[in-house]
N, C-alpha and C positions, 0 to 999 in steps of 0.2 A: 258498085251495085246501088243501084235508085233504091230509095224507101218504098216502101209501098203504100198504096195511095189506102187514105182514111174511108172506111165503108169496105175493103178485101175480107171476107172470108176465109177463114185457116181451118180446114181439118173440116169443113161443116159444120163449126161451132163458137170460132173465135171471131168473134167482129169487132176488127181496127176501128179505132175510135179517133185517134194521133199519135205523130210521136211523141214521145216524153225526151229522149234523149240521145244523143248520140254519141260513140270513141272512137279510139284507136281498133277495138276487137268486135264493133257491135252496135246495135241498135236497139232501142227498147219503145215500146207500144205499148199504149191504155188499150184494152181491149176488154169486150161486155163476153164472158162465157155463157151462152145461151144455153150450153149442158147443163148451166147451173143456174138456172133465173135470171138469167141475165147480171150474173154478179161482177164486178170488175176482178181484172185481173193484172198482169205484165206479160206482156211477151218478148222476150230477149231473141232477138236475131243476131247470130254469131255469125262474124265477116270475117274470114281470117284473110291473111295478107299474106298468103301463101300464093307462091306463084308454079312450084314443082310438084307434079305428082307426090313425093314423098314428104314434102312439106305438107301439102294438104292433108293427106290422111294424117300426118301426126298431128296437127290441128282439128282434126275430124274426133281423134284418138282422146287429146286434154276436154274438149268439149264435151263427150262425153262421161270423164273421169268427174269435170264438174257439175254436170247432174247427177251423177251416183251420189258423191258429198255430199249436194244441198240435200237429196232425196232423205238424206241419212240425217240431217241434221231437226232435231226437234226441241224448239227454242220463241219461247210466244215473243222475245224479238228481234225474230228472222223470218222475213215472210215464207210463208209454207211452200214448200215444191209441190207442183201440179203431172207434169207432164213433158215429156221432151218427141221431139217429129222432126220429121225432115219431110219441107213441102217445095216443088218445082225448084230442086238443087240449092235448096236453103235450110238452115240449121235454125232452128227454135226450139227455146225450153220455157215454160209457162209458172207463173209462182202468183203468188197471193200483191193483191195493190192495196199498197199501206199509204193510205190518203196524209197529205201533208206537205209540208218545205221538206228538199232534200238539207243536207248537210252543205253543199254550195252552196244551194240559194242562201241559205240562212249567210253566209261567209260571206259570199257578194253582195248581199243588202248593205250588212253591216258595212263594208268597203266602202259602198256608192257614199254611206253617210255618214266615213270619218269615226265611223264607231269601233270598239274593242270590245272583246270578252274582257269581264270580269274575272279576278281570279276565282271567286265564286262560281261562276259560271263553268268555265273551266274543269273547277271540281265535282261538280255538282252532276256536269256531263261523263267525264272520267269515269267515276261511279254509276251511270246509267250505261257506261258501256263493259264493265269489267265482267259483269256477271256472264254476258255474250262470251267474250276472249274467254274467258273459263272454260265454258261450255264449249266451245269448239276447237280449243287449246288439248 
């Protein structure tokens, strides 16, 4: 399935901006919520690789057990669940955009330039992620 092209309109309200990213299960979008002043957002589009009727709806089924989750999940760092839709045979769920390097980027800089975490670093992150795993643990 093509991306969709930057400037589509979702739902009446979401306008694609770019992609951010792409996998195995999906695709994710900058997109300006004009419901909300134009605030940014993500829009995750779920691609499952389901090729059987019964595959797909079981894929149809986890996609939305993972919006139940996030929806459930209240954690200032996890970006916030918005919304989940289904538009022209496609699966999206919408959350909060946390401006910045992902956790790659940050990996692959360091790569291109020969660099390492410090164990410092290391720890320092550890501890910036434990409170999360708790919480959603």
């Amino acid at each position: 399935m093509q991306p969709l092209s930057d400037g589509t309109v979702l739902q009446h309200r979401y306008h694609l901006q770019n992609v951010l990213g792409q996998g195995g299960f999906g695709r994710t979008y900058l997109a300006q919520d004009r419901g909300r002043f134009d605030e940014s957002c993500v829009i995750k589009e779920f691609m499952p690789n389901a090729s059987s009727p019964y595959a797909l709806e079981k894929s149809r089924e986890l996609f939305q057990r993972e919006a139940q989750i996030l929806y459930q999940i209240k954690h200032p760092q996890v970006p916030q669940f918005r919304a989940v839709f289904e538009e022209a045979d496609r699966l999206f769920l919408v959350q909060d955009y946390i401006e910045g390097q992902t956790c790659r980027e940050v990996l692959d800089q360091r790569k291109r330039t020969g660099q390492f975490f410090t164990e410092s670093e290391v720890v320092s992150l550890m501890h910036q992620l434990t409170p999360v795993l708790r919480h959603i643990h």
